[in-house]
C-alpha positions as CSV (number, residue, x, y, z in Angstrom):
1,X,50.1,20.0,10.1
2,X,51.2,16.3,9.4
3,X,52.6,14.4,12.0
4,X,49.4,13.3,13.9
5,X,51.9,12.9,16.9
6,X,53.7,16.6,16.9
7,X,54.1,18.4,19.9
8,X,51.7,21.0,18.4
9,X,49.0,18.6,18.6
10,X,50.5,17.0,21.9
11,X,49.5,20.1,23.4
12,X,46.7,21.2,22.3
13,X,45.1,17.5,23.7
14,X,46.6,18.7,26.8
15,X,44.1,21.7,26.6
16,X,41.6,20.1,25.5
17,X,42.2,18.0,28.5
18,X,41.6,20.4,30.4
19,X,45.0,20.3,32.0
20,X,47.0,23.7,32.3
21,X,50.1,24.0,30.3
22,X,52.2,27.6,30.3
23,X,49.7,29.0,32.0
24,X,46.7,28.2,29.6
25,X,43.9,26.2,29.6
26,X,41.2,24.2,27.9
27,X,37.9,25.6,29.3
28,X,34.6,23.1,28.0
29,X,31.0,25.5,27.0
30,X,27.9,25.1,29.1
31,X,25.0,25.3,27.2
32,X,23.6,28.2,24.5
33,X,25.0,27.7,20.6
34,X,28.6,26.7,21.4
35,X,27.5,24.2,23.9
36,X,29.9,21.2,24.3
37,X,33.0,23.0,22.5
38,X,35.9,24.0,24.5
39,X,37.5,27.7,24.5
40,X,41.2,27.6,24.8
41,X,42.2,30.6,27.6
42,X,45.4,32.4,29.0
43,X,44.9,32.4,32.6
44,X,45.4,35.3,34.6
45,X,48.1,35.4,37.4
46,X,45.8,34.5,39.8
47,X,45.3,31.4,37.7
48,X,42.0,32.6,36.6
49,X,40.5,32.5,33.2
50,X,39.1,35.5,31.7
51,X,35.8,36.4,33.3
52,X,33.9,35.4,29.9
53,X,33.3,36.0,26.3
54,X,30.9,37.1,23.9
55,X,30.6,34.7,20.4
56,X,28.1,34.8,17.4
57,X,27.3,31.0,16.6
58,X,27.4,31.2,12.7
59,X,25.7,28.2,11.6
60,X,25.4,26.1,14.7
61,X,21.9,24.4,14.5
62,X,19.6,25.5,17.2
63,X,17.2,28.2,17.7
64,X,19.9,30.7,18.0
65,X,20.0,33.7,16.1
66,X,23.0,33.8,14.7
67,X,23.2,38.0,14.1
68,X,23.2,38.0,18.2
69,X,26.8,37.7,20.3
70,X,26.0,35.0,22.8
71,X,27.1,35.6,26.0
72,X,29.2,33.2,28.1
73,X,30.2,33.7,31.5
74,X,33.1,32.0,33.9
75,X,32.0,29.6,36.4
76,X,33.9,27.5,39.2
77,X,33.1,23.8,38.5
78,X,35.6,21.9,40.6
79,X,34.1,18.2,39.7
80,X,35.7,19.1,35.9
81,X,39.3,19.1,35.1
82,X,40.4,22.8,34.4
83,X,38.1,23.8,37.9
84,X,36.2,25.9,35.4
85,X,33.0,26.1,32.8
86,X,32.0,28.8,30.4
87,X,28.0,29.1,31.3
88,X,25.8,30.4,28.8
89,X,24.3,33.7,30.3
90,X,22.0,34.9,27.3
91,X,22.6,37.4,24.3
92,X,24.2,40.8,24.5
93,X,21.1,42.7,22.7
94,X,23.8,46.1,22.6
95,X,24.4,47.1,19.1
96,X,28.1,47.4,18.3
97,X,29.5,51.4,17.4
């Protein structure tokens, strides 16, 4: 990418922020195998993120198993700075068709 200072990167730290910029956000994970990364979201036009997301951790250390999708859900956390979390809920044991 180069430029350490691009606008590219520019906005992505604005994301990652957790500051909302054309209508998308940096949204930080709660818990479960992607715990402490944040998901990058459009937002709806309500202004809300997608309800949640399903994820298989690859080779995240932890007790996870990795052949599982991890669920994540969408939680109202006003005390962080995009007003929103991604909770871990548990796995999704349904086997893809």
């Amino acid at each position: 990418m180069g430029d350490e200072n691009s606008e590219h990167l520019t906005l992505i730290r604005r994301w990652l922020a957790g500051e909302t910029v054309s209508n998308t956000v940096g949204i930080k994970v709660v818990s479960g195998p992607f715990h402490g990364r944040t998901k990058i979201v459009e937002l709806d036009q309500s202004g809300l993120p997608p309800a949640g997301f399903r994820g298989r951790p690859g080779r995240t250390p932890g007790p996870w198993n990795s052949a599982a999708k991890h669920i994540y859900l969408a939680v109202r956390a006003p005390d962080t700075s995009a007003g929103w979390i991604y909770e871990y809920a548990g796995i999704d044991t349904a086997v893809d068709g």
